[in-house]
TORLO-521082 format. One record per residue (C-alpha): residue in one letter; x, y, z. Coordinates in steps of 0.02 Angstrom, whole numbers. Each point is the difference from the previous one (the first is absolute). Layout:
# TORLO-521082
+-----+--------+--------+--------+
! res !     c1 !     c2 !     c3 !
+-----+--------+--------+--------+
!   A !      X !      Y !      Z !
...
+-----+--------+--------+--------+
//
This chain:
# TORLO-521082
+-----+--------+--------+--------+
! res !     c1 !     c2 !     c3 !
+-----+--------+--------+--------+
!   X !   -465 !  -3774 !   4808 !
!   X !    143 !     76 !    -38 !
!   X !      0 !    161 !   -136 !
!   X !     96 !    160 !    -49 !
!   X !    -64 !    189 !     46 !
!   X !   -180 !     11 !    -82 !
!   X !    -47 !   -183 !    -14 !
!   X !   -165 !    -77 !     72 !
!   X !   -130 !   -132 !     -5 !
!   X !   -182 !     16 !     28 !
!   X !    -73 !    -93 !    112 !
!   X !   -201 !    -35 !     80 !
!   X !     -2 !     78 !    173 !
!   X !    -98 !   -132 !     52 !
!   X !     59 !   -166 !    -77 !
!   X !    180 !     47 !    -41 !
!   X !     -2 !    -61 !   -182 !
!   X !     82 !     92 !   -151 !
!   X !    -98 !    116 !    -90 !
!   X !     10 !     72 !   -191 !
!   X !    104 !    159 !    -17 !
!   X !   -110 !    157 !     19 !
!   X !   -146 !   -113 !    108 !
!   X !    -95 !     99 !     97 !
!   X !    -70 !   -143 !    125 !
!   X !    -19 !   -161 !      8 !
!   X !   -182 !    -41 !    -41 !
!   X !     31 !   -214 !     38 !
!   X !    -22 !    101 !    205 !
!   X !    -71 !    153 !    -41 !
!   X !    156 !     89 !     54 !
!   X !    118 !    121 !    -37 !
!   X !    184 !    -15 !    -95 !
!   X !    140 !     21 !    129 !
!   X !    190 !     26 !    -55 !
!   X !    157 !   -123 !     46 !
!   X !    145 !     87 !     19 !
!   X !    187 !    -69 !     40 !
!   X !     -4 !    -14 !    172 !
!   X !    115 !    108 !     84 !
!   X !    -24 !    198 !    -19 !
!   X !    121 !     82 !   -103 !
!   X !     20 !    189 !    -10 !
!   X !     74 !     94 !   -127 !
!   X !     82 !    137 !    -49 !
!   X !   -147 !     89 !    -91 !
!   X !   -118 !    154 !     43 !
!   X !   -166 !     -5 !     97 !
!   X !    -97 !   -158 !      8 !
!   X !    131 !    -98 !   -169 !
!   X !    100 !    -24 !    172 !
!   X !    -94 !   -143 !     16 !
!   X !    -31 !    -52 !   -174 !
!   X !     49 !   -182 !     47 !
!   X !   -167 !     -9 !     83 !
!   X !    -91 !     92 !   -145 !
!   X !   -100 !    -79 !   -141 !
!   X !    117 !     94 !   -150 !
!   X !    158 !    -48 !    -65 !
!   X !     88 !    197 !      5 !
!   X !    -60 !    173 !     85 !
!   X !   -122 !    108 !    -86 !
!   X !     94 !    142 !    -87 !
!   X !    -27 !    148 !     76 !
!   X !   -122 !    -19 !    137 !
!   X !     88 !    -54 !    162 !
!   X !   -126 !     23 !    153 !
!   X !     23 !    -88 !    165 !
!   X !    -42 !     14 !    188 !
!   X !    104 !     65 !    127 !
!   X !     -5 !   -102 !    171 !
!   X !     61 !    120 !    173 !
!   X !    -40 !    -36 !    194 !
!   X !   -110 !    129 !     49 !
!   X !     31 !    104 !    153 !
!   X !   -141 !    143 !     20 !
!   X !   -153 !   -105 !    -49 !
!   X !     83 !   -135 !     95 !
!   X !     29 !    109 !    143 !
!   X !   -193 !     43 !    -14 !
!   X !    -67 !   -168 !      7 !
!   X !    132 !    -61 !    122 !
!   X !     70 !   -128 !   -111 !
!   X !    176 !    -48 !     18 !
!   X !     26 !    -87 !   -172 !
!   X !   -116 !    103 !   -129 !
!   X !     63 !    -30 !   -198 !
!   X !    -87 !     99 !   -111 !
!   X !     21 !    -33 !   -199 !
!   X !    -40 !    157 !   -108 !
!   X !    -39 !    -16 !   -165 !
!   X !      4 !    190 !    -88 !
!   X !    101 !    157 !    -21 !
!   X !    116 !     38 !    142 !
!   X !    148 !     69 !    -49 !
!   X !    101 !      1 !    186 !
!   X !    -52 !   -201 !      5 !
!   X !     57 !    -42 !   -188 !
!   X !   -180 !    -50 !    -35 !
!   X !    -38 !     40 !   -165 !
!   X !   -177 !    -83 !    -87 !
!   X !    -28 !    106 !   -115 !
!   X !   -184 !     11 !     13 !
!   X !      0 !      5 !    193 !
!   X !    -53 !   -178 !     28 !
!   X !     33 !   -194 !      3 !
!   X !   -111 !    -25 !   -165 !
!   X !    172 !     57 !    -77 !
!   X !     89 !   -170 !     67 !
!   X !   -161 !    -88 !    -90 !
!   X !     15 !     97 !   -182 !
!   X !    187 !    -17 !    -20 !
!   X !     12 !   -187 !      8 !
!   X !   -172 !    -19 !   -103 !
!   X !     43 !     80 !   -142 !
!   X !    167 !    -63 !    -12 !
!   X !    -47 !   -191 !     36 !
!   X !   -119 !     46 !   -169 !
!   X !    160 !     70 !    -75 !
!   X !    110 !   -155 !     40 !
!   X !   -142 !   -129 !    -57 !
!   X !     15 !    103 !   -204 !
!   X !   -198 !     35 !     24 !
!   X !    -35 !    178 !    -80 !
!   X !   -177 !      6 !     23 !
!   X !    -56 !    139 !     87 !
!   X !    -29 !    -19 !    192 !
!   X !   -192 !     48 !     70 !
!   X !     12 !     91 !    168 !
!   X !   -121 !     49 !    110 !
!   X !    -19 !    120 !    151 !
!   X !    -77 !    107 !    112 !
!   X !    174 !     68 !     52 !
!   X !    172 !    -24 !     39 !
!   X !      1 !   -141 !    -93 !
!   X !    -47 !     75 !   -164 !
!   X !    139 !    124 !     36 !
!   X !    133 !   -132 !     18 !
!   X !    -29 !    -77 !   -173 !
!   X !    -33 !    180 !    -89 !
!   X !    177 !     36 !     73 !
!   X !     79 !   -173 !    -63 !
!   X !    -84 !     54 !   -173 !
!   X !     42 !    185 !     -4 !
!   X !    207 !    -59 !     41 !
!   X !      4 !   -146 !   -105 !
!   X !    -98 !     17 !   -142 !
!   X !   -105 !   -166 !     49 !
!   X !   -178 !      9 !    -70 !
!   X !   -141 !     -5 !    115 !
!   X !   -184 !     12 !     -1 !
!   X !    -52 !     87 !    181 !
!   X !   -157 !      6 !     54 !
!   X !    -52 !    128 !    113 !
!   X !   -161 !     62 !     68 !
!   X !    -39 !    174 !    -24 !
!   X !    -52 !     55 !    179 !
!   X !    194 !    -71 !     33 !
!   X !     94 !    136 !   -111 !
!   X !     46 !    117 !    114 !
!   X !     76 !   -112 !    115 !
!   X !    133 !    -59 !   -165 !
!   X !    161 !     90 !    -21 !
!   X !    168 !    -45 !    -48 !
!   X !    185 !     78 !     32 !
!   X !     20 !    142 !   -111 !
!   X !    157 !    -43 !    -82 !
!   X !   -111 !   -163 !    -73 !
!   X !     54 !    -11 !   -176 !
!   X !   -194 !     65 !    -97 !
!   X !    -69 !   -132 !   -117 !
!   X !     87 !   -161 !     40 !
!   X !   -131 !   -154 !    -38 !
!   X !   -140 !     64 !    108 !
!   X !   -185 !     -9 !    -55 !
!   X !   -111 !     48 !    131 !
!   X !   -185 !    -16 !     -2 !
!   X !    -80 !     82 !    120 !
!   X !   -155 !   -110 !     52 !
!   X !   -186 !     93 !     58 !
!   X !    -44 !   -127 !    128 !
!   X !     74 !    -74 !    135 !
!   X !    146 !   -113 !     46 !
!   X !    -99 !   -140 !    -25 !
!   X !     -9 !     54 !   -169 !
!   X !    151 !     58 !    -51 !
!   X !     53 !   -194 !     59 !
!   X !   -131 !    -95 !   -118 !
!   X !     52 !    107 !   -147 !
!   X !    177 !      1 !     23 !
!   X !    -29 !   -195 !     24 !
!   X !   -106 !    -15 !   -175 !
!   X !    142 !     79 !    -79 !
!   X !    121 !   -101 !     58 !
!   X !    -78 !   -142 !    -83 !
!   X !      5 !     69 !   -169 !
!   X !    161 !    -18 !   -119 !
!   X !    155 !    112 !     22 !
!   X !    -35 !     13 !    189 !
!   X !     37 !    -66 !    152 !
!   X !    -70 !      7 !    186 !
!   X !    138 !     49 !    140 !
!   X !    -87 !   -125 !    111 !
!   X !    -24 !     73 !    148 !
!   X !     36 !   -100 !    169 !
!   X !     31 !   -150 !    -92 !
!   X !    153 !     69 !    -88 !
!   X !    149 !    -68 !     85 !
!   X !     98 !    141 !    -76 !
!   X !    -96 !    115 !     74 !
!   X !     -9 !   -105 !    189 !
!   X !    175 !    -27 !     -5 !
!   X !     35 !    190 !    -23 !
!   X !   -102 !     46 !    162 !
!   X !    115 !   -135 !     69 !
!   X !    147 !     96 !      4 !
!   X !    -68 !    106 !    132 !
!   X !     50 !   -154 !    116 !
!   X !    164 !    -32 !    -80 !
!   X !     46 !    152 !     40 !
!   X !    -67 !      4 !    185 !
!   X !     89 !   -191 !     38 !
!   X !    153 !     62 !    -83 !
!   X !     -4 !    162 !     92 !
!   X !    -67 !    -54 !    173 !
!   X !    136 !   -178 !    -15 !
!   X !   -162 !   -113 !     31 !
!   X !   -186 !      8 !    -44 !
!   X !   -117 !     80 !     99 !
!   X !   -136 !    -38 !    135 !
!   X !   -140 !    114 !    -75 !
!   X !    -57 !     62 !   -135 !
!   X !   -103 !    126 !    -52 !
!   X !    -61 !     52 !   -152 !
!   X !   -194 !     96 !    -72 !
!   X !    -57 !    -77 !   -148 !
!   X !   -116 !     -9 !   -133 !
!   X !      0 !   -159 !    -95 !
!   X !    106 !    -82 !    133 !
!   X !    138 !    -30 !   -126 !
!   X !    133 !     61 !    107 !
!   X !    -18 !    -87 !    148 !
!   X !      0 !   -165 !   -133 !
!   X !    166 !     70 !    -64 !
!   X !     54 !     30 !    178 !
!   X !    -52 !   -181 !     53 !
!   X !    100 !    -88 !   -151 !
!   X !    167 !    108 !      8 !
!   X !      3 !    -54 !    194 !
!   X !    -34 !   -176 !    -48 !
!   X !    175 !     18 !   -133 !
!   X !     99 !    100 !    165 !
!   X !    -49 !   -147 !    120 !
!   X !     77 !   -128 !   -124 !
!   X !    153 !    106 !    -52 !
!   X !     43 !    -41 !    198 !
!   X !     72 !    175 !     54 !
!   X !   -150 !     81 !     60 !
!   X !    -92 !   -103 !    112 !
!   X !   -115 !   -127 !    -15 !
!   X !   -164 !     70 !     75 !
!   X !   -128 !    109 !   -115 !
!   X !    -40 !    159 !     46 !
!   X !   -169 !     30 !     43 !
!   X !   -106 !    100 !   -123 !
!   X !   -115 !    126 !     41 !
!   X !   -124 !     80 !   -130 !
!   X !    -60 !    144 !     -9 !
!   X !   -151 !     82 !    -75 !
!   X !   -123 !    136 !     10 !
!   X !   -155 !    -18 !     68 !
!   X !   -133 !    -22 !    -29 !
!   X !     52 !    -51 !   -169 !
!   X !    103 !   -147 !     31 !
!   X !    -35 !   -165 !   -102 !
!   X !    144 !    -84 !     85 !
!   X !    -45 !     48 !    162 !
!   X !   -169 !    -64 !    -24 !
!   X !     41 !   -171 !    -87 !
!   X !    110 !    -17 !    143 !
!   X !    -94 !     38 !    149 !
!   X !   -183 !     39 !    -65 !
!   X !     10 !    190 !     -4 !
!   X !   -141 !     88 !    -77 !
!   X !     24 !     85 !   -154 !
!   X !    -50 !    177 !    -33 !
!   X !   -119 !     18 !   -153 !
!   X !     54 !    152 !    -50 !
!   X !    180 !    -79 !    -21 !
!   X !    102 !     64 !    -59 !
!   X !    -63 !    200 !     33 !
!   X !     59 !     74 !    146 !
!   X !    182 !   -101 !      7 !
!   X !    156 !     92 !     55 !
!   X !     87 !    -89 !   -147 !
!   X !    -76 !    -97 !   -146 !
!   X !    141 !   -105 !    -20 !
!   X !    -36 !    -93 !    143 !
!   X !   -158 !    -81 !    -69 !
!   X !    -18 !   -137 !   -100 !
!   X !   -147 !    -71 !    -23 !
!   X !     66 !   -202 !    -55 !
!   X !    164 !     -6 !     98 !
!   X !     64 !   -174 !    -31 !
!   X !    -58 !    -53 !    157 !
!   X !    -48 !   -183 !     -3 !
!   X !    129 !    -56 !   -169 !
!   X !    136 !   -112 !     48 !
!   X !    164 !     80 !     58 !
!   X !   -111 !    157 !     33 !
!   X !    -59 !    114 !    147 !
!   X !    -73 !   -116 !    108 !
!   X !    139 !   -119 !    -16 !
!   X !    128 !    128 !     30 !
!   X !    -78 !     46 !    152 !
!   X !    -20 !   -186 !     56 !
!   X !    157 !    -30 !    -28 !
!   X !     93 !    170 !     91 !
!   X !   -170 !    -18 !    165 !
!   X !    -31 !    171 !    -98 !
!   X !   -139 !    120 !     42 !
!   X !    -84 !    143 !    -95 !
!   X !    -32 !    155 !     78 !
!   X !   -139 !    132 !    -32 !
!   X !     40 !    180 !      0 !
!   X !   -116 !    157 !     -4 !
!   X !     45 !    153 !   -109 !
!   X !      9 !    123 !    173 !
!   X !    121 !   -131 !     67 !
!   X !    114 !    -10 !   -143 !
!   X !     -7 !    208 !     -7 !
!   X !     66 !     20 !    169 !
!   X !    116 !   -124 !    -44 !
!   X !     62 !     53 !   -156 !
!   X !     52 !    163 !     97 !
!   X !     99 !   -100 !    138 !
!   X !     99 !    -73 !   -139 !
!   X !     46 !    175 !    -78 !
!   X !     28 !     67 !    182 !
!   X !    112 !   -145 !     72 !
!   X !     77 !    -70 !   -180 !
!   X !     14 !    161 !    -91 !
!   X !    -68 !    -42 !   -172 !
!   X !   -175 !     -6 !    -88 !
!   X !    -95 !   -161 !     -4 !
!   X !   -144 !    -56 !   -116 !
!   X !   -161 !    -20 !     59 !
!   X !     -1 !   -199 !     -8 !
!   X !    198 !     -2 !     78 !
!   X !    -96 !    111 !    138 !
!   X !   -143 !   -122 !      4 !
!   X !    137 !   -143 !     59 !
!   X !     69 !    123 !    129 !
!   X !   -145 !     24 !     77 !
!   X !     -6 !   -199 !      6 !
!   X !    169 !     -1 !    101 !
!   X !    -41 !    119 !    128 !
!   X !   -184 !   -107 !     27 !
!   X !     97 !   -180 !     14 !
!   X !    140 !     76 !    111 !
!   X !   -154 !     60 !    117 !
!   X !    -67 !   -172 !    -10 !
!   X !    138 !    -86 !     35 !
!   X !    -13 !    -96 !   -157 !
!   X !    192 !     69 !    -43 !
!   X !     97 !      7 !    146 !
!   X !    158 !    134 !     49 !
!   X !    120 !   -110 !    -18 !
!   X !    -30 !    -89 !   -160 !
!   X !     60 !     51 !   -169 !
!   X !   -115 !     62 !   -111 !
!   X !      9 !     59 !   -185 !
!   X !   -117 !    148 !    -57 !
!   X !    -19 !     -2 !   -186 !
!   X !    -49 !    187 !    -39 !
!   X !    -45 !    -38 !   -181 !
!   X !      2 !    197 !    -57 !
!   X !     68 !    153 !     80 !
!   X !     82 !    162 !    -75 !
!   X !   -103 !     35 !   -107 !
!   X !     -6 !    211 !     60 !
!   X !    188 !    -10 !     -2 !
!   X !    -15 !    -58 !   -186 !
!   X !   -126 !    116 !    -63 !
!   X !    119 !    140 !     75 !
!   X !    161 !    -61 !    -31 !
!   X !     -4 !    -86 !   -180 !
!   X !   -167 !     57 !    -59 !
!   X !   -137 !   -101 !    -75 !
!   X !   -137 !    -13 !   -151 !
!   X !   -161 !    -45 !     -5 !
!   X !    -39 !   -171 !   -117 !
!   X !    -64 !     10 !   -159 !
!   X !   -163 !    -48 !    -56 !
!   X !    -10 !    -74 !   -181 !
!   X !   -197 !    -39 !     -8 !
!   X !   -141 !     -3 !    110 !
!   X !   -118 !   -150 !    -12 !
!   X !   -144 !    -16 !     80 !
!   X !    -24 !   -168 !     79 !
!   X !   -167 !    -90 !    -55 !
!   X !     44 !     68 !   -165 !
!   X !    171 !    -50 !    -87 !
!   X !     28 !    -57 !   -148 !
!   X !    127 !   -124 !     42 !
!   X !     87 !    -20 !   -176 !
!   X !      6 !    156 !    -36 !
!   X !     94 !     58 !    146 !
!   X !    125 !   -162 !    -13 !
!   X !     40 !     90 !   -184 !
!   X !     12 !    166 !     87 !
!   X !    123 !    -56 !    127 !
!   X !     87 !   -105 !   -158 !
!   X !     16 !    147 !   -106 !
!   X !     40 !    142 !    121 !
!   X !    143 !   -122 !     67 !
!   X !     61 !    -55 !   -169 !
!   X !     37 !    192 !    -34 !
!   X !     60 !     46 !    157 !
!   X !    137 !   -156 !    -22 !
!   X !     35 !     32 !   -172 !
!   X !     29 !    208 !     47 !
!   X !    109 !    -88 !    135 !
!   X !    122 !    -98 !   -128 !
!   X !    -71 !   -158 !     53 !
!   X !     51 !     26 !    201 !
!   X !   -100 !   -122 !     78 !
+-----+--------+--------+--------+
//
């Protein structure tokens, strides 16, 4: 196929055939959408992750927001774990390493190309988020810069945990409600909403915009490192990033620079709440999940597991494994990193640490082979003492067996029409 910087087709990850602009599977498989790009990797002259906007579902950067990860050969947690060819990607605020996200985390290489992808397609409805986390603080970000109206949904026991930089413009085209329930919760009202006229849902792991963003955390390592790598390792949640990973080494192989073999993927969660772990190997789940967890973000109660082009076939595909972590583990580990790195990690980047050091003692990732670390937040003390940060707003509080759903659709409609119109119409 041959196409200019931002083109793309849509195509079923299972069955290969075209798909409808904006599809979000292919339901003649029960599969996901998957991008076609040109074949060969370009890289361009443009900030943060836009370097690689050839391989990005948008047709020009987002204006504004630039995050991307950073990709360096470690030498004191290598040195640690006697590794000879240790990668790490860091995704967050390091000043020294020119790694700027500005919320601390790779959920900023998944809002960026979402909301612009909307942008490019003319659609002005307004986008339904939500989160537990770092996700939520992506897209409030996006919104607070850019002026894009979106609907977040948040529970309340999460609100401490939200902050943004404090040089975020205030206002922007945020309405956040602040859900009392859980995470479950805020999901099946955030999805209700999305259903209802003058929204629209973000989409989740099914959003190619939003896969293809976590991608670039392995365009950057191949272009970096000259050739992809043997391992990698990554803790996750829904499992969406070791998809992404997956895919963007599929488009490397057939560019032809940067070898032909995938890497193999390891993923990590946090026992004892670990869906993935337990669809993949039978793990017991905890039923107290998810209390107790050393980060929420890592659990997801419906990862897209068994859907085509999904989890399981990712790790099929790669001889991938997923790895189990306890909190006490990823504690100790989470201080190695700061010791032998010099930088803050997030508890779920920590989690994945804690992975390497357990499949290095195994021997399931041997000293010689080159493996790719994806810390997917880090910096975060650095920012809060550096830049400064904010805590979210709150708009309403809801509680969740108990919403009137139109009434909070005109809410979000009329506290977003005046915000836009005291804007000038920025959108």
């Amino acid at each position: 196929m041959h196409c200019i910087m931002g083109e793309h087709e849509l195509r079923c990850a299972v069955g290969g055939e075209p798909l409808e602009p904006g599809a979000m599977g292919c339901e003649a498989h029960r599969s996901m959408a998957r991008t076609s790009y040109r074949r060969e990797l370009v890289v361009r002259d443009l900030p943060g992750m836009w370097k690689f906007i050839d391989w990005l579902p948008v047709l020009e950067p987002l204006e504004g927001v630039a995050p991307g990860p950073v990709c360096y050969r470690s030498e004191g947690l290598a040195k640690e774990l006697r590794l000879d060819d240790l990668w790490i990607s860091f995704s967050g605020y390091w000043p020294e390493k020119k790694a700027a996200c500005p919320t601390c985390t790779f959920k900023d290489l998944e809002a960026a190309p979402t909301v612009q992808r909307l942008i490019d397609s003319g659609d002005e409805s307004i986008l339904v988020v939500a989160s537990a986390g770092n996700t939520g603080k992506a897209f409030a970000h996006v919104s607070m810069v850019t002026g894009r109206q979106v609907a977040l949904f948040v529970p309340v026991s999460c609100f401490e945990k939200l902050w943004l930089p404090r040089h975020d413009p205030d206002g922007g085209g945020l309405f956040v409600v602040g859900v009392r329930g859980d995470y479950a919760d805020a999901i099946e009202l955030a999805d209700r909403l999305a259903k209802l006229p003058c929204f629209v849902p973000e989409g989740g792991a099914r959003n190619v915009a939003r896969r293809d963003g976590m991608g670039t955390v392995m365009l950057e390592a191949a272009w970096t490192m000259k050739r992809l790598p043997d391992h990698y390792i990554q803790a996750v949640g829904s499992g969406a990033g070791g998809i992404a990973a997956w895919e963007a080494s599929m488009r490397l192989i057939a560019d032809g620079r940067f070898g032909s073999k995938l890497p193999r993927l390891h993923l990590v969660q946090n026992l004892p709440c670990a869906p993935i772990l337990s669809r993949f190997d039978g793990t017991a789940l905890s039923g107290e999940c998810p209390e107790g967890m050393y980060d929420l973000v890592l659990f997801n109660r419906k990862p897209p597991y068994e859907i085509g082009g999904g989890v399981r076939d990712a790790l099929q595909a790669t001889n991938g494994t997923v790895v189990g972590v306890t909190t006490e583990e990823a504690i100790v580990a989470r201080m190695m990193f700061l010791d032998r790195e010099g930088i803050d990690i997030v508890p779920a980047a920590a989690v994945a640490v804690a992975a390497l050091e357990r499949q290095v003692a195994s021997g399931a990732v041997k000293r010689g082979e080159r493996i790719l670390l994806n810390i997917t937040g880090g910096g975060e003390s650095r920012l809060h003492r550096e830049i400064g940060t904010k805590r979210l707003p709150c708009h309403v509080r809801v509680d969740a067996g108990k919403v009137d759903l139109e009434s909070l659709a005109g809410w979000a409609r009329d506290f977003l029409g005046r915000r836009k119109e005291h804007a000038g119409g920025r959108t």
